[in-house]
One Martini backbone bead per residue (centre of mass of N, CA, C, O) as a GRO file, in nm:
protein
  118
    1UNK     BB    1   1.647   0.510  -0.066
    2UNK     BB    2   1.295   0.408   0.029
    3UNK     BB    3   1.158   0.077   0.107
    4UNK     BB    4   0.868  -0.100   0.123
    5UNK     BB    5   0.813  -0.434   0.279
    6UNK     BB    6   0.564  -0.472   0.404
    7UNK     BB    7   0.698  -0.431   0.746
    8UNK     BB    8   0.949  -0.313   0.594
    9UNK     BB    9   1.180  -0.087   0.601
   10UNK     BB   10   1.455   0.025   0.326
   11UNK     BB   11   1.794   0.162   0.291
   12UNK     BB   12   1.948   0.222  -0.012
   13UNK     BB   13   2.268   0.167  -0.060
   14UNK     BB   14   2.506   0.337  -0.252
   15UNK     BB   15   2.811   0.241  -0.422
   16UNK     BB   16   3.130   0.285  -0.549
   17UNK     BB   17   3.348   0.035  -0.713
   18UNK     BB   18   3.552   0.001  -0.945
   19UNK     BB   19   3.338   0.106  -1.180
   20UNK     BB   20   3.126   0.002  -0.992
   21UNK     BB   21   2.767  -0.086  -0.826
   22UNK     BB   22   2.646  -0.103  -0.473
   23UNK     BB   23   2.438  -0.280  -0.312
   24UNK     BB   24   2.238  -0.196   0.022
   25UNK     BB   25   2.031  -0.284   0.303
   26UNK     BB   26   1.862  -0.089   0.571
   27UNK     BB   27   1.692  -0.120   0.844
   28UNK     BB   28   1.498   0.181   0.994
   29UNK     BB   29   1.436   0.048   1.294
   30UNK     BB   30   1.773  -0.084   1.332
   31UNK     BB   31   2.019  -0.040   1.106
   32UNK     BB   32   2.034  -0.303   0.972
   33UNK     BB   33   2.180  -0.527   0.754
   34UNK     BB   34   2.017  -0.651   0.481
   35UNK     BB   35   2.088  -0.956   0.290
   36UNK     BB   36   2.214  -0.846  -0.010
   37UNK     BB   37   2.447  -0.770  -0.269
   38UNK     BB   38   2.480  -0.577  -0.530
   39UNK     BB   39   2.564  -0.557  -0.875
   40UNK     BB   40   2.617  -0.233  -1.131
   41UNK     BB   41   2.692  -0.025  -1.362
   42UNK     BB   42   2.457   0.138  -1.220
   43UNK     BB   43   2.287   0.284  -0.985
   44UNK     BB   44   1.972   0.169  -1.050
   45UNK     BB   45   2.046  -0.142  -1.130
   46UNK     BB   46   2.155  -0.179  -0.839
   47UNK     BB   47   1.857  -0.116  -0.693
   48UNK     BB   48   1.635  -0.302  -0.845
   49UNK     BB   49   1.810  -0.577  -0.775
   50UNK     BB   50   1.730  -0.537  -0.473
   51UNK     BB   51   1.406  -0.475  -0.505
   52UNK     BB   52   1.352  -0.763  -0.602
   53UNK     BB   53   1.524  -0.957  -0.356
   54UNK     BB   54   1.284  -0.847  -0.178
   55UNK     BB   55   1.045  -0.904  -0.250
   56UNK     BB   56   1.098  -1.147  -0.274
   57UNK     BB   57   1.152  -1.251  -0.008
   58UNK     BB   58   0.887  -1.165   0.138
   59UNK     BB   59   0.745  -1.399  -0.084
   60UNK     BB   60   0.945  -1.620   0.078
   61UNK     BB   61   0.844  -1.607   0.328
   62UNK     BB   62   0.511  -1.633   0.342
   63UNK     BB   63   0.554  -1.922   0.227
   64UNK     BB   64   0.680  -2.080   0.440
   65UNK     BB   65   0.465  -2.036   0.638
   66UNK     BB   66   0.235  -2.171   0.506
   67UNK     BB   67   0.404  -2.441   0.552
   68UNK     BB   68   0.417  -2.411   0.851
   69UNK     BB   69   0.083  -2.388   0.911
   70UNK     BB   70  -0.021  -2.668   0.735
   71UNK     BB   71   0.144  -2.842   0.892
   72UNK     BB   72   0.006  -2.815   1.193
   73UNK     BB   73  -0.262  -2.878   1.117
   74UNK     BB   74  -0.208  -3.203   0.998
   75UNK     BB   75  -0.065  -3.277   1.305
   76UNK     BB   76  -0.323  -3.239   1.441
   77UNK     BB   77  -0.498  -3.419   1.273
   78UNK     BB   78  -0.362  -3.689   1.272
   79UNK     BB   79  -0.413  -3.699   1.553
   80UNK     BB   80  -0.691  -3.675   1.595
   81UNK     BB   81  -0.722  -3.961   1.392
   82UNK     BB   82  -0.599  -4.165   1.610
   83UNK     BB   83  -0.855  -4.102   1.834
   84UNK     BB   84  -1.078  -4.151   1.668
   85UNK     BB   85  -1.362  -4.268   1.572
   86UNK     BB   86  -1.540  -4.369   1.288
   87UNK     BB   87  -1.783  -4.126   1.318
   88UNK     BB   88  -1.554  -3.907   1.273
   89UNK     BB   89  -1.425  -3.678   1.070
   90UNK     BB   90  -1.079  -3.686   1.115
   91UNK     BB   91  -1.015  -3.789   0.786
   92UNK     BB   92  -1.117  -3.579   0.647
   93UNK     BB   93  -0.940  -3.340   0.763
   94UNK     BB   94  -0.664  -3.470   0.667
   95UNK     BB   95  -0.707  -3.456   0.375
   96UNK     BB   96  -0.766  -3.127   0.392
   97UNK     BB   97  -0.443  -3.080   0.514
   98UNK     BB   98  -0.278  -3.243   0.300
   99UNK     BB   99  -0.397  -3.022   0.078
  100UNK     BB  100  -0.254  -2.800   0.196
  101UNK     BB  101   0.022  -2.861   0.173
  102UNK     BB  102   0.087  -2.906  -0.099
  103UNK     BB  103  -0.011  -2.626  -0.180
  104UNK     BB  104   0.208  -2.488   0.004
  105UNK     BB  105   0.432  -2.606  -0.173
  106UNK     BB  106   0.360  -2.523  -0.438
  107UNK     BB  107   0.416  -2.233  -0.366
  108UNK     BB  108   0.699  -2.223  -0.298
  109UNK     BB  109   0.838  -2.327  -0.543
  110UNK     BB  110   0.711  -2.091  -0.734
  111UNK     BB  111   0.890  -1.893  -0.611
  112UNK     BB  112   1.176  -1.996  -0.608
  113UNK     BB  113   1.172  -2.017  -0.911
  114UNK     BB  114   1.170  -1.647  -0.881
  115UNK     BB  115   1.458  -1.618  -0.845
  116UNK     BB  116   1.648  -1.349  -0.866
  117UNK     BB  117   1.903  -1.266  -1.067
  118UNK     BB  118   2.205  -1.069  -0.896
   0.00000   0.00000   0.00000
C-alpha cells in the first residue's frame, strides 16, 4: 500500500511476526525507512496506525516550522526596534511579532497534544 502525505509518498510494509502484525513506512523516492513501527492484530489496523502517525508526523513537521519562522520575524522586529527612532512603527511590528509567535507556539502544543498513541 501507499500513501503520500504531504510532498513525500510512502510504502506501507506489513509483516506478520509471531501472530502479531507490524507495519512500517519506506519513503518511494529514497527507499529510506521513515518514522517508527506499529503494531497490530491485523493487518489493516497496523497500517492504519502508521498512517494516522504520519499524517500527524507530517502536520507537526509543519507546525514546528512555522514556529521557526515566526521566531526568526520576531528576532528581525525586535533587532530592528532596538535601533529605531521613537517615531517608527518598529515596536507595533514587534509586539505583532511576538503575538505571532505565542499563535505558533500554541498551533504547536495543540498538535502535540493529538499525537496518536500506536
Amino acid at each position: 500500500m501507499e500513501l503520500t502525505v504531504g510532498p513525500a509518498t510512502y510504502r506501507l510494509v506489513t509483516v506478520e511476526r509471531d501472530a502479531q502484525f507490524t507495519a512500517h513506512a519506506v519513503r518511494v523516492d529514497t527507499n529510506e525507512r521513515f518514522g517508527i513501527e506499529t503494531f497490530a492484530a491485523d493487518p489493516e489496523d497496523a497500517e492504519r496506525r502508521l498512517a494516522s502517525w504520519l499524517e500527524w508526523q507530517h502536520e507537526h513537521t509543519q507546525a514546528l516550522e512555522g514556529l521557526q519562522q515566526a521566531e526568526r520575524a520576531y528576532h528581525r522586529a525586535m533587532a530592528g526596534a532596538a535601533f529605531a527612532r521613537p517615531e517608527d512603527d518598529s515596536t507595533e511590528a514587534a509586539r505583532l511579532s511576538l503575538e505571532s509567535v505565542n499563535a505558533a507556539r500554541a498551533r504547536l502544543d495543540e498538535v502535540r497534544a493529538r499525537r496518536p498513541n500506536v
